[in-house]
N, C-alpha and C positions, 0 to 999 in steps of 0.2 A: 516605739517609734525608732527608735538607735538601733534594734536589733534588725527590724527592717532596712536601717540603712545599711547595716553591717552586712548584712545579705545582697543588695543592691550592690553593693562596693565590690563583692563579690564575684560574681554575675558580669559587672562591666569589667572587670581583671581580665574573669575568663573568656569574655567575649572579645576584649580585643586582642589577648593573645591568639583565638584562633582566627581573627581575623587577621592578624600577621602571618600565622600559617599559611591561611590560606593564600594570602599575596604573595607572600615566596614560593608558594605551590605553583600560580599562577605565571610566574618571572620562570622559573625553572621549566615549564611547559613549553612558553616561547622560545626560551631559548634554545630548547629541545628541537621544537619545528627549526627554526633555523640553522642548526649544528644538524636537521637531518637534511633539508635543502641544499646545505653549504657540500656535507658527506656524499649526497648520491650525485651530485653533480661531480666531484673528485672522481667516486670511483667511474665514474659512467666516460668522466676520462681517461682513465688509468685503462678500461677494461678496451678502448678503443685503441687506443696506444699499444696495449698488448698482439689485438688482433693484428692491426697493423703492421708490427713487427714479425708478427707470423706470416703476415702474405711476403711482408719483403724478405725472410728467409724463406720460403718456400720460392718465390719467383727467382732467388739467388742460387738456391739448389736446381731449378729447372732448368735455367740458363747455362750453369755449369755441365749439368746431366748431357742437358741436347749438345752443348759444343764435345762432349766428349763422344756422341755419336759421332759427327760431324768429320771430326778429328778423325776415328776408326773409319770410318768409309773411306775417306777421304786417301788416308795411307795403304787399303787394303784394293781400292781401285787403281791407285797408282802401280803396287806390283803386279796386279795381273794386267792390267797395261802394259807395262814393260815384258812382261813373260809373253803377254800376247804379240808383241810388236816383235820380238826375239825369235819366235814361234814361225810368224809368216817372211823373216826375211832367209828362216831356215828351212822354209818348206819352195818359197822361189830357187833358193841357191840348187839345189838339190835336183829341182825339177830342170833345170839349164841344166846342169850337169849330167842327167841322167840323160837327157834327149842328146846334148853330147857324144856322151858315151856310147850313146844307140849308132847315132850316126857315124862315128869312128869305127867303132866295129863293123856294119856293112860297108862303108865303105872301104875297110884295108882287107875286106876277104874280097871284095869284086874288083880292087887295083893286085889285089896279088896274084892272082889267076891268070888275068889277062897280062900279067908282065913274062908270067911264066910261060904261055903258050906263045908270048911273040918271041920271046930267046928262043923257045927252043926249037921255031919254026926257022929261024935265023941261023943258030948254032947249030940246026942237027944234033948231033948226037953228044952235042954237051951238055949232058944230063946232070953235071954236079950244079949246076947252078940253080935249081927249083932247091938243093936243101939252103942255099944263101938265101935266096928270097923267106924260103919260112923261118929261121930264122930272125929275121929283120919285123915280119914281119909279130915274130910274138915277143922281143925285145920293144915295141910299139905298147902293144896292149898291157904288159906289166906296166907301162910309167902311166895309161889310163886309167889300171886299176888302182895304183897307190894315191890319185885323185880322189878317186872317187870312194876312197874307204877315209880319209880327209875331210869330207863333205863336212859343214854346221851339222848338220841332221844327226849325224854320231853323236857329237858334245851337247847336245841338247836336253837338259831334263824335264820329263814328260810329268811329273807332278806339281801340280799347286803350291805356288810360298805362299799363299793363304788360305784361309778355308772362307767360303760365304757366308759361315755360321755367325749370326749376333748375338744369340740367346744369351751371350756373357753381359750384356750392356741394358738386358730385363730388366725389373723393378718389382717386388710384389710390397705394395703398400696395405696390405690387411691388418698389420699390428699396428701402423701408424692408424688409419683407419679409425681401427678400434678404440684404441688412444683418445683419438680425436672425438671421437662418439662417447665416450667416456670422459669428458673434457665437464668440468664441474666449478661452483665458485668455492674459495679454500675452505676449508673446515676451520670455522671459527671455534678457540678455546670458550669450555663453558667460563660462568661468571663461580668465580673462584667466597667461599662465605667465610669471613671473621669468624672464629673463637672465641666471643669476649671471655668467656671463663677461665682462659688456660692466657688472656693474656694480664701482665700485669708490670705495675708500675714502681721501681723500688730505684733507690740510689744515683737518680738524676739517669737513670736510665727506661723503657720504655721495650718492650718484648709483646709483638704482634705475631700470634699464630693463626694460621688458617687452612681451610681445607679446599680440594676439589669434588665435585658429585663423583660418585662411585662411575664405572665405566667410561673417565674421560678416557679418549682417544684421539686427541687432533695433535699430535707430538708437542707438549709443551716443550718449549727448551728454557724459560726464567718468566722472573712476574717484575713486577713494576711498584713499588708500592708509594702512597703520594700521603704525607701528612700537614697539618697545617695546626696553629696554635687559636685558641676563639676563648671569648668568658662566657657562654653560653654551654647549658648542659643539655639540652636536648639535640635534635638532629641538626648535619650543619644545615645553615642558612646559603640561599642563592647569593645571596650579597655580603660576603665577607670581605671584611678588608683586609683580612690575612693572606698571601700565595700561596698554595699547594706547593712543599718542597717534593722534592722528585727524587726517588733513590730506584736505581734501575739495572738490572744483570744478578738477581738475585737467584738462584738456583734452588734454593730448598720450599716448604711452605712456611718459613717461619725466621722473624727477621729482628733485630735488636738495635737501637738507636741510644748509641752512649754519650755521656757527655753533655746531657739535655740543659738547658736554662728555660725554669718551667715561671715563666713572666707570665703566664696567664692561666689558669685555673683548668681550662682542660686542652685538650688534642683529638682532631679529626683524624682516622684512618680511613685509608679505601686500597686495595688491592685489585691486579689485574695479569690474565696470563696470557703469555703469548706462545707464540709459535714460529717458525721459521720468518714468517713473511706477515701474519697480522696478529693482532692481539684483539681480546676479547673482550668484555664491559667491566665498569670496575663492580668490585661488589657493594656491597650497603655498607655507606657509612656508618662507625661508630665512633663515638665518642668514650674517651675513657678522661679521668679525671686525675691531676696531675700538684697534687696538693703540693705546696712550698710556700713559703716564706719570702712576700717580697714589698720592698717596701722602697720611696726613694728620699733621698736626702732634701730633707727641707734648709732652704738657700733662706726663708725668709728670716730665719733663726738665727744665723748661722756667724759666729763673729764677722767682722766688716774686714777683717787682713786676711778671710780667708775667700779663695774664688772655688765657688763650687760650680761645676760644670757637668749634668748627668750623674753618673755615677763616680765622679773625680775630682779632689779637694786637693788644691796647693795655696800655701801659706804668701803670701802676699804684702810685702812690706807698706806700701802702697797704697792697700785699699781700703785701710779706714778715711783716710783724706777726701778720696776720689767719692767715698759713696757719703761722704758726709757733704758734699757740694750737689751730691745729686738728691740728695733730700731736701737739700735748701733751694734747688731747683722746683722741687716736687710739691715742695710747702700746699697746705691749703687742698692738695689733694684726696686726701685720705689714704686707704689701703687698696686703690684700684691696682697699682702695679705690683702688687703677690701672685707670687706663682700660685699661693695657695686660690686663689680669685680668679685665675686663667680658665677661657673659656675647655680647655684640653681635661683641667682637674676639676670641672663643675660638676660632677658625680662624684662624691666619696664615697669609699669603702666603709665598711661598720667601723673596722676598728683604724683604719684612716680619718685624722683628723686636723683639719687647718689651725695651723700654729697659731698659738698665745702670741708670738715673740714675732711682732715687725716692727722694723723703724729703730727706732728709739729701746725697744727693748729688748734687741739683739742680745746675746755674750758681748761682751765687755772688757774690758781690762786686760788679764792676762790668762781670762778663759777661753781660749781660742777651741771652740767648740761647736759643731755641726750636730743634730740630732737626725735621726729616721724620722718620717711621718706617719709612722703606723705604732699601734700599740699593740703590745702582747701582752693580752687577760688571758690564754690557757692554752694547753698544748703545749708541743715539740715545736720551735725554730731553731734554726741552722742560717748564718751569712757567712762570710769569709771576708777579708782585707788585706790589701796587699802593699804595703809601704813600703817609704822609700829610708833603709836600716840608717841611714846617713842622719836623717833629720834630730834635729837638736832635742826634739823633746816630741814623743807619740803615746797615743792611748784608745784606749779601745773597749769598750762594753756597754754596760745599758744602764740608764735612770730610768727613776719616777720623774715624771712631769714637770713637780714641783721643782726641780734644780733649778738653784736663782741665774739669775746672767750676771754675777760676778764669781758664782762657783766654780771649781774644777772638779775634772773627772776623779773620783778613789777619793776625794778628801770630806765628803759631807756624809752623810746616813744613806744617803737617798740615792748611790751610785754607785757602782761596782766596774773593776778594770783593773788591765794588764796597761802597767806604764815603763815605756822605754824611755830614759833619757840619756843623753851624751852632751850633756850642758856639762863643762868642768870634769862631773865624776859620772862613767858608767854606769847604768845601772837597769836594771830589767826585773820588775817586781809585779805583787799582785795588789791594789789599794783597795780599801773600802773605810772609811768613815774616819780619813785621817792616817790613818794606818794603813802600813806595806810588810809584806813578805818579799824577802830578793828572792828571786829563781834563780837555782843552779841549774840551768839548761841555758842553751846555747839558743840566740835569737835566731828564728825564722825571718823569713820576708815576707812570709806569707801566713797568718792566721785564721784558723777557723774557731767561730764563736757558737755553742750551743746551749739555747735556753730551755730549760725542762720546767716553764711556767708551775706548772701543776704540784709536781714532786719538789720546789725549789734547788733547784741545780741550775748552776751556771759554771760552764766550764768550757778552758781553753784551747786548743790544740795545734800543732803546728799543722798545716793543713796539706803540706805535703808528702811526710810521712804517717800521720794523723797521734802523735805522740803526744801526750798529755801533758801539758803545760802548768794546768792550775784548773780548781775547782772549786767555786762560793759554793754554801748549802744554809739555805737560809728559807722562813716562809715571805715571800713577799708576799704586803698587804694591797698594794695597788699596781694599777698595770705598770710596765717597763715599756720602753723605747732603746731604739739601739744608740750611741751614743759614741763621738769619734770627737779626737783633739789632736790637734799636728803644731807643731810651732817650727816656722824655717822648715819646712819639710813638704811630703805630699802623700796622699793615699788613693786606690780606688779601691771599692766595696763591690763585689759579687754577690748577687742577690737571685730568687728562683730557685734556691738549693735546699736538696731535700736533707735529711739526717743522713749520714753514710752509716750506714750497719754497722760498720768496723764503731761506732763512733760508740752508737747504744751499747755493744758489747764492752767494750769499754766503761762507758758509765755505770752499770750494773753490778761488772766485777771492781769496780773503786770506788762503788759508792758508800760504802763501810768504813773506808779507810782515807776519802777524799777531806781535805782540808777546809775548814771551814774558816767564815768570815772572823768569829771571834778569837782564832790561833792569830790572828794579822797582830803584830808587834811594830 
């Protein structure tokens, strides 16, 4: 019968998983239809608007074209206008003048004749006087002819200042034509495919390669690519509450995101190429898996002078007072008001667990001490810390569980840490079970803590040149917790961090030679 049920239990897993598929299937469909109703309505405006513009530049070319016939007529009729007007008041002139001239000349040959036969019917035999008369009479006709070689008609030029010819102001539209008949919607980029194999995930960084189908040709000029953070491992979901970040002008196939804070267990990819004017569909998502260490600081633990805020603790003279009146306020309540109890952390993690320590069993005294809410049973973590060097007294590293809330960090069995103090005397050492080693290095602001669960190594580093500070080696028998203590002071904790490489190589080459807990004096 239990094996039955075990199968049964089975069975409804895997059937409401696909029925989650398939509802996101279904949401993604819709919204598909409407992102294509919402799209063809866009372009169907965009493609009217284009035309559009092509009539009002062609009707703005036409306009222009015909005025500049217009124009050539216009100036080409005016000179032959003028030439013609020029033409007939030189072809009048001319014609006066020459009927003139006709009549001048018969009349001074038939008044000279008769002048001469009446002198000399008068005179008799004074005969010199017919050479006077012709004389006179061709002293006349020289001042007619110096007229009439005078005439418009001489100064007149008989050729055209234009020609009739238009053929300059033609148009042969065939290659527009052509053009236009060849008029097409753009060449969309194909959908460009992930790589999973070539891409990979190391040192809080992320390297996504991908390809295009063989014979793309739509001139890609960059891609686009969109990632977004999820705790889900299979394909993305329609309904994520994470954004698609945007990284965009990328020019190669193949792209790198540094500097990652991996707060969530894996990363959606999707890529897309473009072209001068449109871009192409993205390709399939993949997911790739984005292992790190993240855990957050439990406030309900956490001594009462200290304000924990996120990932940030300042020391508080103050608030064991304040939170001791809000208890007395709270009496009779129970543990409804723990964070660990909020509707936000009602899902834990395997190795997330809600604190032992509320109320009343906080740290205490003069353990001013914060704990992580997650346990480390095995593996590689990595966090960092970054305090403030001023503080009167800081610490940093990880317990067991069991740590009382009158303990401090580095002084019982059960706890391991780097402690700065500048209470009276300086000092920057390694603790564990009572016992300190002083470091002769120079304090950081910023520490990186790495726990090698498995191998037991705990070792410290400065985290911004990644310089080796200090190294426990020890077997732990139960799990650890991260573990922070500030007095007068303050810190925030970086969490999502992978090992840095530099970090393993390191431990490896000093792990023969690294210090261990029982060298502490």
């Amino acid at each position: 019968m239990g094996e039955h049920k075990d199968d049964l239990r089975k069975i409804i897993t895997t059937l409401a998983l696909k029925n989650e598929e398939i509802q996101n299937f279904i949401y993604s469909l819709k919204q598909m239809i409407e992102n294509v109703e919402e799209n063809s309505t866009r372009v169907h405006g965009e493609l009217e608007g284009e035309f559009q513009s092509l009539y009002s530049l062609l009707d703005e070319l036409k306009e222009g074209m015909l005025m500049k016939i217009k124009q050539d007529r216009a100036s080409r009729i005016y000179e032959l206008q003028n030439q013609l007007t020029a033409c007939t008041k030189a072809l009048e002139s001319s014609e006066e003048l020459l009927e003139t001239a006709n009549h001048t000349l018969l009349s001074s040959e038939t008044d000279g004749f008769t002048q001469f036969r009446t002198v000399k019917s008068r005179m008799g035999d004074q005969i010199e006087r017919k050479e006077y008369y012709r004389q006179r009479a061709g002293k006349y006709m020289s001042c007619l002819g110096v007229n009439v070689t005078m005439a418009p008609a001489f100064r007149l030029s008989l050729k055209a200042k234009v020609t009739d010819n238009m053929s300059h102001l033609m148009v042969d539209f065939t290659q527009e034509r052509r053009l236009l008949q060849n008029l097409h919607f753009l060449p969309v980029p194909s959908t460009p495919e992930i790589i999973v194999p070539d891409c990979f995930v190391a040192n809080n960084s992320v390297s996504i390669v991908w390809s295009m189908p063989d014979g793309e040709d739509s001139g890609i000029q960059h891609y686009v690519l969109e990632h977004r953070k999820t705790n889900f491992p299979g394909p993305p979901r329609a309904k994520e509450e994470q954004p698609w970040m945007v990284v965009e002008g990328i020019q190669g196939t193949d792209y790198t995101l540094n500097s990652q804070r991996f707060d969530m267990k894996y990363m959606n990819f999707r890529v897309k190429a473009c072209n001068k004017a449109v871009s192409g569909d993205f390709s399939e998502p993949v997911t790739l898996e984005t292992p790190a260490f993240c855990f957050r600081l439990d406030a309900g633990s956490s001594h009462q002078n200290l304000r924990v805020e996120e990932s940030n603790v300042e020391w508080d003279a103050t608030g064991g007072k304040v939170q001791d009146m809000k208890i007395r306020e709270k009496d009779g309540r129970g543990r409804g008001a723990s964070p660990c109890n909020s509707p936000a952390r009602c899902v834990q993690s395997p190795k997330r667990m809600p604190s032992a320590r509320v109320g009343r069993d906080r740290f205490t005294a003069e353990s001013y001490t914060v704990l992580g809410d997650t346990l480390i049973d095995g593996g590689e973590c990595y966090w960092e810390v970054r305090f403030d060097k001023d503080s009167k007294a800081f610490a940093v590293g990880v317990t067991y569980r069991s740590l009382g809330k009158f303990d401090q960090l580095g002084k019982t069995s059960v706890s391991w840490c780097l402690h700065l103090n500048n209470w009276l005397q300086v000092t920057f050492a390694a603790k564990h079970g009572n016992k300190a080693r002083i470091l002769d290095v120079s304090v950081p602001n910023r520490i990186g803590v790495h726990c090698n669960y498995d191998e037991g190594f705990l070792s410290f580093y400065n985290a911004t040149n990644k310089q080796l500070l200090h190294t426990f080696r020890m077997k732990f028998t139960q799990p650890v917790m991260p573990a922070f203590m500030v007095w007068c002071g303050s810190f925030s904790v970086y969490t999502g961090l992978q090992v840095p490489s530099c970090v393993k190589t390191l431990q490896k080459r000093n792990s023969a030679t690294s210090s261990s807990s029982t060298s502490l004096t």
